[in-house]
N, C-alpha and C positions, 0 to 999 in steps of 0.2 A: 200511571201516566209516564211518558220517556219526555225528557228535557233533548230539545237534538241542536246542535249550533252549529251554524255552518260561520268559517273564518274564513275570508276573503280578502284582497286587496282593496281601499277604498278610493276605490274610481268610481263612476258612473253610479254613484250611489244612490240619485235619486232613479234611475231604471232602476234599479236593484230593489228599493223600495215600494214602489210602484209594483212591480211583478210578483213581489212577495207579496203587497199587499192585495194582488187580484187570486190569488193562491191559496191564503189563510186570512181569517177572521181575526187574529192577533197573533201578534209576534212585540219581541225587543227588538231596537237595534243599540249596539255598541261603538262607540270606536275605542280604537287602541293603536298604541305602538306593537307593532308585530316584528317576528324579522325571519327571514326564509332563507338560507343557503346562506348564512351569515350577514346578510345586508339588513337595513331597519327599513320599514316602509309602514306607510299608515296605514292600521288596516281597519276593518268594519264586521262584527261577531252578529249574525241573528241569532237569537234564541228564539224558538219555538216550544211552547209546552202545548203535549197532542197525545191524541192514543198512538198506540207501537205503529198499527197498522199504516201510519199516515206517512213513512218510514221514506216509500217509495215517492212521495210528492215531497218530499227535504231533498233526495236526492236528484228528481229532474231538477227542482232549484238549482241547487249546488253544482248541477250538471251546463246548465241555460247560462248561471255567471260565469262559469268556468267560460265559457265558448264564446261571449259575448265580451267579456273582457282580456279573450286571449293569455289567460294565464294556464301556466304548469299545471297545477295543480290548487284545487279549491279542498278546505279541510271539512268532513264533516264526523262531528260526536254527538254519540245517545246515551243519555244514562237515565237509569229507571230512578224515578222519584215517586215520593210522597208529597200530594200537595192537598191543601185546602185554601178553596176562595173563603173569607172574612169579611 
């Protein structure tokens, strides 16, 4: 399984929400204090745990908030895990 988290500014979080959630069957959402080019801004982390393949639909995400909330740059990380449901 790849863990993938897209960090983003949190604006428009319920679209962002919403769009994720017509996207993927589950997901986290976070918030956090972030800070980009030295300023603080609130931000909002999805986590997604999925196969590798699904790799390319994290990225139209991360692509759709980047463009819809006008930002720089939207962050996206993959790391291979181990998991079990309990």
């Amino acid at each position: 399984m790849t863990l993938y988290r897209i960090y983003t500014e949190a604006v428009n979080v319920d679209w962002i929400v919403d769009t994720a959630a017509a996207r993927f069957p589950a997901f986290t959402v976070l918030r956090a204090d972030g800070f980009w080019q030295g300023n603080s801004e609130s931000s909002l982390v999805l986590e997604f745990l999925t196969e590798e393949h699904n790799a390319a639909a994290v990225n139209l995400l991360a692509h759709a908030i980047k463009v819809h909330n006008a930002q720089n740059a939207v962050l996206v990380v993959s790391q291979k895990v181990d998991s079990t449901l309990i």
